[in-house]
C-alpha positions in Angstrom: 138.1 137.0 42.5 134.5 137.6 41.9 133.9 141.6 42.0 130.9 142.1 45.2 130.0 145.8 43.5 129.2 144.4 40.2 127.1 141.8 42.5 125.0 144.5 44.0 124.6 146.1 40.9 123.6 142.7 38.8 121.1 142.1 42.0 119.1 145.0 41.6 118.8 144.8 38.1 117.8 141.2 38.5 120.4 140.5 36.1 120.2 136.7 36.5 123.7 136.3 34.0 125.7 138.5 36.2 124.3 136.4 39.5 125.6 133.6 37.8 129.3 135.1 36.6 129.9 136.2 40.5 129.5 132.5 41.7 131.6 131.0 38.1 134.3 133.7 39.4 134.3 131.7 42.8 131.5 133.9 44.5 129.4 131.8 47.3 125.6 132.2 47.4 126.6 132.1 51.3 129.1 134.9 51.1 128.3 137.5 53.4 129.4 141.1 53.2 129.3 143.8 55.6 127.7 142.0 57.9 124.5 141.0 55.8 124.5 137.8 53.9 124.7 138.5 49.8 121.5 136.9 49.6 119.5 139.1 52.0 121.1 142.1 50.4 119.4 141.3 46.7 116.0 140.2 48.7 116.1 143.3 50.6 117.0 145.4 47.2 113.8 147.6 45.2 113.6 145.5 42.1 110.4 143.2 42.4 110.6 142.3 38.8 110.1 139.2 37.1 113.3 138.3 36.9 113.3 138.2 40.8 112.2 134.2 41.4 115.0 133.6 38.3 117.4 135.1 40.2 116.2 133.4 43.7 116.6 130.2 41.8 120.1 131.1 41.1 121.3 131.5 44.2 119.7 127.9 44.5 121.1 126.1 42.2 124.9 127.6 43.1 124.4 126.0 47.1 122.0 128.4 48.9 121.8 127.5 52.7 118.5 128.9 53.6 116.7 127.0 56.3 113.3 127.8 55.7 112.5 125.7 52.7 108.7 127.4 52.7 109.8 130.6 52.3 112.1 130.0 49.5 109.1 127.9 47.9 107.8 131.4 47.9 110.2 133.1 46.7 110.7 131.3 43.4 107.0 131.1 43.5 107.4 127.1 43.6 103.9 125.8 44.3 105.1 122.1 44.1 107.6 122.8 46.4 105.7 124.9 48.9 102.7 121.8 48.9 105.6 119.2 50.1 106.6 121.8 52.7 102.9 122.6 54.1 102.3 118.5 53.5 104.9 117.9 56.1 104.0 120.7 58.9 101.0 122.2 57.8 100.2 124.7 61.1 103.6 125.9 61.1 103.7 127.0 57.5 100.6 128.3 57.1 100.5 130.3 60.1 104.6 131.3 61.0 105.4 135.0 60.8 109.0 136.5 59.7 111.4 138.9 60.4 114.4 137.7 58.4 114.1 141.6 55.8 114.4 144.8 56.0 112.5 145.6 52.4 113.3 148.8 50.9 109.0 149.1 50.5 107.6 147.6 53.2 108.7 146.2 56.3 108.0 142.4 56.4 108.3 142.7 60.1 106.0 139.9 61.3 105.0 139.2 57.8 103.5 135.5 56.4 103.9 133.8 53.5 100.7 135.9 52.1 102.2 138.7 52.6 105.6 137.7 50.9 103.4 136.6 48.1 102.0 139.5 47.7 105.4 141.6 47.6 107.2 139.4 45.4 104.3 138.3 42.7 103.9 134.8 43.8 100.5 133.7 42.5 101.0 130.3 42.7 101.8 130.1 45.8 99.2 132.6 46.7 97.0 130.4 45.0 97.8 127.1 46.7 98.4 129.1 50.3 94.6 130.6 50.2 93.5 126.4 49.7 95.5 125.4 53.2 93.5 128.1 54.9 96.4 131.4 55.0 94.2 134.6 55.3 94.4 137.2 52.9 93.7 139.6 55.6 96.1 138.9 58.2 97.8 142.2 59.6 101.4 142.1 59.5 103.7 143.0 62.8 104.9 146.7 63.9 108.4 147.1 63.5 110.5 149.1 66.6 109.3 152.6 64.5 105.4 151.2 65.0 104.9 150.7 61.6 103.0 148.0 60.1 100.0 146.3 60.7 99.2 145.9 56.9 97.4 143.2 55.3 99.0 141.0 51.9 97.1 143.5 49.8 99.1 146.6 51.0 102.2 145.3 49.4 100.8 144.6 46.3 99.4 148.6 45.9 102.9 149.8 47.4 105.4 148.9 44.2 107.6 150.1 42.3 106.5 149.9 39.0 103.2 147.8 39.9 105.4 144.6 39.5 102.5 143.0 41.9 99.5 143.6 39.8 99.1 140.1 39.3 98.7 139.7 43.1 96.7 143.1 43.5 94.2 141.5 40.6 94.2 137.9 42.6 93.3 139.5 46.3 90.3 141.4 44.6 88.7 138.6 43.2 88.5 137.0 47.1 85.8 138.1 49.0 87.0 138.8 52.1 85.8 137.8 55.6 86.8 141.4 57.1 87.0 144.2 55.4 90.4 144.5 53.6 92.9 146.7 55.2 
């Protein structure tokens, strides 16, 4: 019987070996516990390391169901991956707004692809989002406390350990068409 607390502790020290021993042990990238899937639960978590997208790609390769094949582009930082997605609805993709995670930083409430770029260290992406027309600047939604309204950069200056310098250093080389918020 895979152990859950030696899960949440392998998740948040993007240990990607103990990830893997939890599904070898008959774990489910699906499982859910106490109420949240386990999945959520390491996206939600402080660590935004680079181990993060190794970890993501884990859960992948073990039988993730995640619907929304852009945003997991994202996550691993997949740039291939994200091109066939925008290639096959390119409005939608581009432009769609989430509210699937509580992050332990900053709220993604309302958030876009940019901004989960800019939280997670996904230049690539970043990269190939900013040639299908994303905006850098775009504020993200309130949550129910009111707060929010930040643009992709905020999440890159709001870190833990400045684990989205990479980001940070990519935003400031764009001129932007509003002033950066």
């Amino acid at each position: 019987m895979p152990d859950y607390t030696q899960l949440l502790y392998d998740m948040e020290v993007h240990s990607v070996a103990g990830i893997r021993r939890y599904f070898e042990e008959g774990g489910s990238p699906n499982d859910v516990q106490d109420g949240k899937p386990v999945f959520t639960s390491m996206v939600e978590m402080y660590s935004r390391g680079p181990r993060f997208k190794d970890c993501v790609q884990v859960f992948i390769d073990a039988g993730l169901d995640f619907e929304d094949q852009a945003l997991l582009a994202v996550l691993i930082d997949d740039a291939g991956k994200l091109k066939s997605v925008i290639n096959a609805n390119p409005n939608q993709a581009v432009q769609k707004t989430y509210s699937l995670f509580n992050n332990a930083y900053t709220s993604l409430t309302g958030a876009t692809l940019m901004h989960f770029c800019a939280e997670y260290n996904c230049l690539n992406c970043a990269k190939l989002l900013l040639q299908y027309g994303a905006n850098i600047n775009v504020a993200a939604g309130l949550d129910e406390h009111g707060f929010g309204g930040h643009t992709p950069i905020f999440h890159t200056v709001n870190q833990n350990g400045n684990n989205s310098v990479d980001m940070l250093l990519f935003y400031l080389k764009i001129k932007p068409t509003s002033p950066i918020q």
